[in-house]
N, C-alpha and C positions, 0 to 999 in steps of 0.2 A: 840670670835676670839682668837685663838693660839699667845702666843706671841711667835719668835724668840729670842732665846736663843744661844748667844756665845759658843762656849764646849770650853774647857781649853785650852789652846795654840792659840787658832784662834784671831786674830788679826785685820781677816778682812774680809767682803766677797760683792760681789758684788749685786745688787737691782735694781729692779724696780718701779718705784711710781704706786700703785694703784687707788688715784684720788690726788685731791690737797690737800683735806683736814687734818687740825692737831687742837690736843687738849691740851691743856696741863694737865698736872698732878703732882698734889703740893702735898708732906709726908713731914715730919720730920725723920729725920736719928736719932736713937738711937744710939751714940758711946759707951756707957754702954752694951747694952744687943744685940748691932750689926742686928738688925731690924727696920724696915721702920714701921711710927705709922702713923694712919690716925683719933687718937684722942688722944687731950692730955688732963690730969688731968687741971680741972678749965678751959677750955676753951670750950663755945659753939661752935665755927665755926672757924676750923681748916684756913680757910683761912684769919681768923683776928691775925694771927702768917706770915701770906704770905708776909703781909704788912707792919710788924710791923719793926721798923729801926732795924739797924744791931746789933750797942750797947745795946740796948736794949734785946733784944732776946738774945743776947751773957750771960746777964749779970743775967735775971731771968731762963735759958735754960741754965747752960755752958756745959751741955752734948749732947746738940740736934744739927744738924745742917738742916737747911731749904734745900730741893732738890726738884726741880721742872725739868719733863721731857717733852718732846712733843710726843706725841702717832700721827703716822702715820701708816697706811697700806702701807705693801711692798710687791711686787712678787719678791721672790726669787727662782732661781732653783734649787733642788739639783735632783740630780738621773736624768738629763734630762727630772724633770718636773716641771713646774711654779705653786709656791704653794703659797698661800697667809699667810700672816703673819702681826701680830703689834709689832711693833718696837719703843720702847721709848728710843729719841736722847737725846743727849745733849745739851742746848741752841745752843750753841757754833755752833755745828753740823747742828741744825736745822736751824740756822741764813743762812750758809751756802749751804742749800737744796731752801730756801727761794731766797736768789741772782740768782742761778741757773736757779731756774723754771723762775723768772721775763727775765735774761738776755735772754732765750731760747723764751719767750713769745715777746721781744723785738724785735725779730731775722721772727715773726710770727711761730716758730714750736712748735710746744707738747711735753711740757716736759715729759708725759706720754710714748712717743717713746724711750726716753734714758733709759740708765744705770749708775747707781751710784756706785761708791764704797764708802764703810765706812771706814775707819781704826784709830782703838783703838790703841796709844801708850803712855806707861809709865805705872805709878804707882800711886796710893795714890794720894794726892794733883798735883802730877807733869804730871799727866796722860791727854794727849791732844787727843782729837775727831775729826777727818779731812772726809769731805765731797767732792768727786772728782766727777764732769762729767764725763762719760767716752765716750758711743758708743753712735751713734742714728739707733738704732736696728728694731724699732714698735714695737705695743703692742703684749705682749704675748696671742697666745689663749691655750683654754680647763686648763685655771689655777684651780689647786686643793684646797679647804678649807682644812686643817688637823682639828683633831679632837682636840678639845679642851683638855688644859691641866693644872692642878690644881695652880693655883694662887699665886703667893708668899705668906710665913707666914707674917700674918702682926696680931700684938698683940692690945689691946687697954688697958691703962691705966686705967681706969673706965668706968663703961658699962654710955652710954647715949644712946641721940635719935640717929639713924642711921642719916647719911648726904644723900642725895642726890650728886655724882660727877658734878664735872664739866664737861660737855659734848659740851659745844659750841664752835665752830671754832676759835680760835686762831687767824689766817691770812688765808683767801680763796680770792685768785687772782679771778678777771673776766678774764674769757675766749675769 
């Protein structure tokens, strides 16, 4: 699956949810060498860093900071055509996709009908992620897969056994 990629200046664009489902997905940020790591030196299972308290991780890590995103499917349109894409939110954002779909489900409609907008504001630590309702439009048909596109650099600190990701739902609403 293609992720969606912001291009420089964009701030914002508007989505479609493709089912309910999210995943998460936990790295370490390198502030040193400014890459995402999905293995660190001395640790077997990067997700025993996920848990570990703050001070702690501060105090043996002062260079790494913990990031964890939620991987959703989105139709997005561009060119007047509905093309599938994953999109990794920010808790924040994704807390906010979460209330939506439940209030919508509350309401008895399909969140899958609406439009979402995202919009990215600020910078650095100050940078806030806002998730807005928009239209209740239906589902898009004849949506397009794009062809896959090459992965973010991600480095590893010493070669070990590969992991297995996390691949299990997050939060999936009954219907």
């Amino acid at each position: 699956m293609a992720f969606y990629k912001m291009q420089e200046g964009q701030h914002e664009f508007t989505f479609q949810l493709a089912d309910l489902n999210v995943r998460e997905d936990f790295s370490i940020w390198d502030n040193t060498n400014k890459i995402f790591l999905r293995q660190v030196e001395c640790v077997n299972d990067i997700n025993d860093l996920k848990f570990m308290q703050r001070d702690l991780f501060a105090q043996r890590y002062p260079n790494f900071r913990k990031v964890s995103q939620y991987i959703r499917e989105l139709i997005i349109t561009l060119n007047d055509t509905p093309t599938l894409y994953s999109f990794g939110f920010k808790k924040s954002a994704n807390d906010q996709i979460v209330d939506e779909i439940r209030n919508r489900q509350q309401l008895g409609k399909d969140p899958l009908d609406y439009t979402f907008k995202y919009r990215k504001t600020g910078s650095g630590l100050a940078t806030t992620h806002v998730v807005v309702l928009m239209n209740e439009i239906g589902k898009p048909q004849g949506v397009l897969q794009p062809n896959l596109s090459p992965q973010p650099q991600q480095r590893e600190l010493t070669p070990s056994l590969p992991q297995k990701p996390l691949e299990s739902p997050v939060w999936s609403p009954q219907a």
